[in-house]
N, C-alpha and C positions, 0 to 999 in steps of 0.2 A: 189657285191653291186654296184647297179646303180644309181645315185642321179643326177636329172635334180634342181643343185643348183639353177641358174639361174632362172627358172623356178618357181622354192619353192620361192625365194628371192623377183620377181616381184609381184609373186601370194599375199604376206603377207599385212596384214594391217596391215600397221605400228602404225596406232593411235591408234590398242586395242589389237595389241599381245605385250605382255611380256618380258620383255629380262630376269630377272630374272624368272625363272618356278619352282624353289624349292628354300630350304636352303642349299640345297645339294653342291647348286652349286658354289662353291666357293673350294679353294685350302684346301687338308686334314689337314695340319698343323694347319688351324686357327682351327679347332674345337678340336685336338688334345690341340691345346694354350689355345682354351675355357674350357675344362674341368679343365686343369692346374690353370686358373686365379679363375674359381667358387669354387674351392677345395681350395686355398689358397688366396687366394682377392678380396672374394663374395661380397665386401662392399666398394673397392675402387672405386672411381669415374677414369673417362680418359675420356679425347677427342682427335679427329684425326681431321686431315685438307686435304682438296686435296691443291695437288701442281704441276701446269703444268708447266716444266723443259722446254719444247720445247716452250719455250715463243713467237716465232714469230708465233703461229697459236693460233689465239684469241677464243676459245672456245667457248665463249660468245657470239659470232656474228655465230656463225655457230649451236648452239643448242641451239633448242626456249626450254625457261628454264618452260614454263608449260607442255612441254611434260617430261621434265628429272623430273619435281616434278610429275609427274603422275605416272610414272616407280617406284622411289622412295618411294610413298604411297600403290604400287602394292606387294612391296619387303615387306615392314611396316608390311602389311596384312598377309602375310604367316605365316602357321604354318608346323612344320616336321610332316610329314605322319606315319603313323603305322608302315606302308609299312618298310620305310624309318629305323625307328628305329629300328625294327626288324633285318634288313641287318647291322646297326653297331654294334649290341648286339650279332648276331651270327658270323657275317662274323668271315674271319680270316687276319689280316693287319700284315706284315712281319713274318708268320709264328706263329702268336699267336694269339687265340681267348680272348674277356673278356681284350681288352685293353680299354674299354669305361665303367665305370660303371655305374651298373643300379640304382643307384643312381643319378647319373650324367644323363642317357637318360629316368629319370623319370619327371627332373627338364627340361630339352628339351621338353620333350611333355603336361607337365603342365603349366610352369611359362615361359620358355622362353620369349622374347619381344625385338623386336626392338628398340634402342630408337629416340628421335624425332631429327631434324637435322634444320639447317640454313641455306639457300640458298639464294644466291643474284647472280646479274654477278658487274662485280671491273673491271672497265680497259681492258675491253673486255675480261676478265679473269672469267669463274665459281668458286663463292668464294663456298665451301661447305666440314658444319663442322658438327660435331657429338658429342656431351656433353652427360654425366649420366652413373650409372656405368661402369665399365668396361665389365661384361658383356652383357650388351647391346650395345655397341658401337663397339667391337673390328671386327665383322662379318662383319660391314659397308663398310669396306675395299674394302674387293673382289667386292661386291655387287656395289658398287658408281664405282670401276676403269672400270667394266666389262659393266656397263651400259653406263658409259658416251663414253665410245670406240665403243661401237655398238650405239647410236643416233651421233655418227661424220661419223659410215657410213654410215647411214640411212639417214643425209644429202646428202652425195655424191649421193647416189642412187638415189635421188630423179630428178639428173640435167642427169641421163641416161633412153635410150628410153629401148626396152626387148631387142633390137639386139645389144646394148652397152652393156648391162650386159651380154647377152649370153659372148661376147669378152671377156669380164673381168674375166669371172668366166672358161673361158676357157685359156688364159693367165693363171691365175692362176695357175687351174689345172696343166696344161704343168709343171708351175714351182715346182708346190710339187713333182709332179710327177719326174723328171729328180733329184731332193733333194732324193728323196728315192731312185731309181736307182743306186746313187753311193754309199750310205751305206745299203744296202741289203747284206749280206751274208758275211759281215765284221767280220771277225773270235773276236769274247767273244766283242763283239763291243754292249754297254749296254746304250738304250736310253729311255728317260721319257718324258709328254709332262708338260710342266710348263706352257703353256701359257694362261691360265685364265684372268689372267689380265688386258691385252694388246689385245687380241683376235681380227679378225675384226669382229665376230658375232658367236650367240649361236649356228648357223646351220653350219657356216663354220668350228667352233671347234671341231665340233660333225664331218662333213664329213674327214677332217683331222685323226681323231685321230681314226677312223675308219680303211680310207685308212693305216696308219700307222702300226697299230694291223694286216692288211691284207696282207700287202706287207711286212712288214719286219718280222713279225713271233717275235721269240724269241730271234731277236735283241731288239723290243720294251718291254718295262719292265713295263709298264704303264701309267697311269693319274695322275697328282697331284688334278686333279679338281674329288671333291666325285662323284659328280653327275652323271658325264662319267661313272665312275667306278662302277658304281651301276648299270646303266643302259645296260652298254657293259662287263661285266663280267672280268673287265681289275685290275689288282693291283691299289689302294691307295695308292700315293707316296706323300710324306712329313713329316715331327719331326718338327721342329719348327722356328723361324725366328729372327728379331733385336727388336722387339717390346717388347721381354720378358725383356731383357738386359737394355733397354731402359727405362723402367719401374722400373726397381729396384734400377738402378743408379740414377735415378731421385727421389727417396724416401729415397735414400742417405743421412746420415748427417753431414758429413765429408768429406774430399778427401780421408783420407782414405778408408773409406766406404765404395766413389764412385770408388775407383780402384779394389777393392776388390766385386763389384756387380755383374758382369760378372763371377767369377768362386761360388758365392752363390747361382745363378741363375740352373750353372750344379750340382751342389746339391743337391738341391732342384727337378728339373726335374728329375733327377734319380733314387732317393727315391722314387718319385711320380709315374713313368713308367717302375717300380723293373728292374733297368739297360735296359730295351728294348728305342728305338728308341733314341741311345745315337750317334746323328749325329752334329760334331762342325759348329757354325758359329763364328767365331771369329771377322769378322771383322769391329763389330759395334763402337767398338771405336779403334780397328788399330790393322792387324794378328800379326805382329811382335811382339806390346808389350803384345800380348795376350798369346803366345808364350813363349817368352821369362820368365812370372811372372808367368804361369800356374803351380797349385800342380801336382805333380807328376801322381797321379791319371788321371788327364784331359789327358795323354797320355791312359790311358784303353778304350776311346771311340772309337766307333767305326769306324769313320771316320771324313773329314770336308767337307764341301761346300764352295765352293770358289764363292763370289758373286762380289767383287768390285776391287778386284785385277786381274793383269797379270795372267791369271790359270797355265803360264809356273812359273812365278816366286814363285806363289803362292803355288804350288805345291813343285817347289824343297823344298820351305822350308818348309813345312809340313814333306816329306820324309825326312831331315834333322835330324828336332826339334826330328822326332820320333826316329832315330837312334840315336839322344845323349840320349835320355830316355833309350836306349835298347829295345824297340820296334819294330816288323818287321813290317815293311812297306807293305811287300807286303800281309800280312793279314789284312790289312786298305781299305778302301776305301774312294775314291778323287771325289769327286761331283764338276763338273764345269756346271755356270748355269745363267754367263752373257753375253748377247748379241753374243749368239752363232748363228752359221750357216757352211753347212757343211765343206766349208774346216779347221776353227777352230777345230770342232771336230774331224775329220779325224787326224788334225795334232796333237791335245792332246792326243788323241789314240793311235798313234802309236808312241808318246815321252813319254808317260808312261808306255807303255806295257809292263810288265815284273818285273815294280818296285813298281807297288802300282795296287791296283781295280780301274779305271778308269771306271766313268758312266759320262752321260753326262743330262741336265735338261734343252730341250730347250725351249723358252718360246717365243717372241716375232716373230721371224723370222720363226717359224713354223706354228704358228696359226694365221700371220697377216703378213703375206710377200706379199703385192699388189703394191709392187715400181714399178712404168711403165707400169703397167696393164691398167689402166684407158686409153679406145680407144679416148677419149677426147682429151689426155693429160694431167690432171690435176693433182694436188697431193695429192688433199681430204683424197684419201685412204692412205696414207703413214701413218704406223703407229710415235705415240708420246713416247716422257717420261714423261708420266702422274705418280704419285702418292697418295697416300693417307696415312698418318703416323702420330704415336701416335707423341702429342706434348705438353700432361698436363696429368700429373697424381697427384690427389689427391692439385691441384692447384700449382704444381712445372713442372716449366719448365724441357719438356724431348729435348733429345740431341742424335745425330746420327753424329759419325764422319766418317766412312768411313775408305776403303785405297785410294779413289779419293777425294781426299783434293777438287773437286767441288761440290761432293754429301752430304756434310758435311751440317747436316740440324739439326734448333734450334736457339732459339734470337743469336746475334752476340756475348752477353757479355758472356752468356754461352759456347757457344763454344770456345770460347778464353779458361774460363777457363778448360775446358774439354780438351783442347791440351796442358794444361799448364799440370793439371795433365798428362795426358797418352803418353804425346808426339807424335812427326809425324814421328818417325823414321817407315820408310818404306812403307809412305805414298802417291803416286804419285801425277802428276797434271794433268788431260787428258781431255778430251770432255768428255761429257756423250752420250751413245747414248739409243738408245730408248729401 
């Protein structure tokens, strides 16, 4: 495969090509979450907000906000292809066909709909939210983080001549290139690409994740993003995320209730996807106490995903929790899938091998690593920690605590009380990075 990125990237007009080109393209978990919320809360209302974490780089002043409403009415517009549905109706996702029903990808090619959104800029900040059901809103996610990261580099682009981008896209290059080099041929060394998100563009994520499938063979495990994977014949990787948990705690009537939402939640999803795609996230309101109050049962899952915790710390105790269940470990699998890059995973690889399935989910630093690329100097391309997260359902404030007591997102009184019930034990306090 030979790709004159550069080339493709200057050639593009940025004022009427697309950044989003299907629905596809977004992370497999939200549509996985979308069938889950239409089957059981066709009628709940939610809205999402962005939230840019890297608050020194004003958004607002760098993306002219008629092009991101242009993009946005472009996303609005779309409908799932035939094509499209066909591929989720027969494919086969973890070894099982007939995880999507044709009920469910009837209401996909019939009724689906985007819904309508608020945009402004605030303090040099893009304010933009998303109100009306829930399932029209929750897809907005991917869609809003993936667009507004490609119009920050389609700014930068804009201030390089072709022979600056040639540099840049060959710096790159070099750097993927030398990243795959040292894990190629890494014995049971099992990688995913997560980075939809954060991406620096739909062309770079696609040559990426190419190169990846090319060069590492059957080290690379697949795409979390559909659209790749429909298109490159690549596995669908994703189960589900903090927005399900988030949601239900937030519908909560009690503190009972709300301590008790997060293991309703694995109930419920399990019933729903007859035991398949049973991967933990725990630590939407803190691993430890997630851990520590889980039914017995929540040890028969499959595995967890470690998002906002140490993956060393986080991991022993996962191996831990399972061995006082009496559960083997090393019949589990350990997803680590924050702000990785290769010597992290080299190093979780070979401090778990042996004691649990270690894979790894990287996301930011593989499909958006251009620190020091820019022949300018500049830092346009530095990827952010952008967001977009549910924060109303059904007119009750929703709540996200974390195990980084700084990622801890929700009005303030709420999150107080949210730590009053569930406590911080084992909750760090660290930078966030991108």
């Amino acid at each position: 495969m030979i790709v004159n990125i550069s080339r493709r990237a200057h050639d593009h007009n940025w004022e009427l090509d697309p950044i989003t080109r299907s629905l596809l393209d977004t992370d497999f978990y939200k549509l996985l979450m979308l069938q889950f919320i239409w089957k059981h809360f066709p009628r709940t209302r939610a809205s999402f907000a962005l939230q840019n974490r890297t608050t020194t780089v004003r958004l607002g002043d760098i993306i002219v906000l008629d092009e991101l409403r242009e993009q946005l009415e472009n996303t609005r517009k779309l409908r799932f292809h035939k094509s499209e549905l066909i591929w989720l109706a027969g494919n086969s996702f973890y070894g099982k066909r007939g995880i999507f029903e044709s009920e469910f990808l009837e209401w996909l090619d019939k009724d689906f709909r985007l819904s309508d959104y608020e945009l402004s800029v605030q303090d040099g900040q893009i304010s933009l939210r998303f109100d009306g059901l829930w399932t029209e809103t929750t897809l907005w996610e991917i869609y809003a983080l993936s667009t507004i990261d490609e119009l920050k580099t389609r700014a930068a682009m804009k201030k390089l001549s072709e022979f600056d981008l040639d540099i840049l896209y060959a710096r790159a290059k070099t750097r993927l290139w030398e990243k795959m080099e040292r894990l190629r041929g890494v014995p049971s060394l099992r990688l995913s690409d997560f980075g939809t998100r954060r991406r620096h563009s739909y062309l770079w994520h696609e040559y990426v994740v190419i190169a990846m499938r090319d060069v590492l063979g059957s080290n690379f495990t697949g795409s979390s993003n559909t659209y790749l994977a429909y298109n490159h014949d690549l596995e669908a990787i994703g189960t589900n995320a903090h927005e399900l948990p988030m949601a239900l705690a937030a519908l909560a009537g009690t503190d009972d209730d709300l301590r008790t939402a997060q293991y309703r939640l694995l109930d419920l999803w399990q019933r729903t996807y007859q035991g398949e795609l049973m991967i933990l996230l725990p630590d939407t309101f803190g691993t430890t106490q997630f851990l520590r109050n889980a039914p017995d049962w929540v040890a028969d899952w499959t595995g967890q995903r470690i998002d906002s915790k140490d993956p060393f710390v986080a991991g022993d105790e996962y191996i831990a929790w399972l061995e006082q269940r009496n559960r083997d470990p090393r019949r589990k699998r350990l997803i680590a899938s924050d702000a990785l890059d290769v010597d992290k995973i080299l190093e979780l690889h070979a401090y778990f091998s042996g004691r649990i399935r270690f894979s790894a989910g990287w996301g930011t630093l593989l499909t958006n690593d251009f620190r020091n690329c820019d022949p300018q100097g500049g830092d346009g391309f530095d990827p952010i920690s952008l967001v977009c997260k549910l924060v109303e359902v059904d007119g009750r404030q929703a709540v996200k605590l974390s195990d980084n007591y700084r990622k801890a997102m929700g009005p303030p009184e709420e999150v107080e009380r949210y730590r009053r019930v569930f406590g911080l034990e084992g909750i760090a306090d660290i930078p966030v990075e991108a």
